[in-house]
C-alpha positions in Angstrom: 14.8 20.2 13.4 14.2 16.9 11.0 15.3 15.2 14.5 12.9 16.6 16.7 9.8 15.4 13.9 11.5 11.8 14.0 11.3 11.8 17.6 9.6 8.2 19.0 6.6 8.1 20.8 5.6 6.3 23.8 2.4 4.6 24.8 1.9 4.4 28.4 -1.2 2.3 29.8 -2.1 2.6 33.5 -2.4 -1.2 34.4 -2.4 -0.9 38.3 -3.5 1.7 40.6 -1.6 3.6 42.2 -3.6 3.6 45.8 -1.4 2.4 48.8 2.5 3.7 47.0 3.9 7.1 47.6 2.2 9.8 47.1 4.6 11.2 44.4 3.9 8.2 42.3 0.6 9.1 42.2 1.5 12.4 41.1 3.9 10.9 38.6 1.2 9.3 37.4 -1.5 12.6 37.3 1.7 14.1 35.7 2.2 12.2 33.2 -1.9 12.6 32.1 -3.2 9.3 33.2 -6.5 9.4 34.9 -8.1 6.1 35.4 -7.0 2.4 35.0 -6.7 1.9 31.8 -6.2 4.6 30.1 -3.3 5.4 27.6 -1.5 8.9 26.6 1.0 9.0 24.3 3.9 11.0 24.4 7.7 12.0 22.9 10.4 9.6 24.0 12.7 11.8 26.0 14.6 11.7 29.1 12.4 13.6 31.6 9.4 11.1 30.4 11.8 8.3 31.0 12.7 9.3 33.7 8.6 9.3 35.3 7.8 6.0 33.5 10.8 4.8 34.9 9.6 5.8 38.9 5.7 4.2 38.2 7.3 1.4 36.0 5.5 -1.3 38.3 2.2 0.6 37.6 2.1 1.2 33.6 2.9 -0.9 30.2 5.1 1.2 28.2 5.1 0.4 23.7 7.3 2.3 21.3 5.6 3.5 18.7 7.4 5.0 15.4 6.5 8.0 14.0 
């Protein structure tokens, strides 16, 4: 359990839109709670969120942030 609470946290900022790539990017991006250029959400470092940051990589800025 003590791991989970140390978990890292991710800040994701949409930096380019993503009009004119796939369509699934773009739903990467709705997915992953970003909604305008931008804007930031902040959420657990895990592999599934890797794994989407990692597909819209060209479209966000990604900083660690400790808990």
């Amino acid at each position: 359990m003590m791991a989970e609470q140390q978990r890292k946290k991710l800040r994701v900022t949409l930096v380019k839109s993503a009009i004119g790539y796939e369509k699934s990017q773009g739903m990467t991006v709705r997915a992953l709670g970003l909604r305008r250029l931008h804007s930031s959400v902040i959420v657990d470092d895990t592999p599934t969120n890797r794994g989407q940051i990692n597909k819209i990589i060209h479209l966000v800025k990604v900083e660690e942030i400790e808990p």
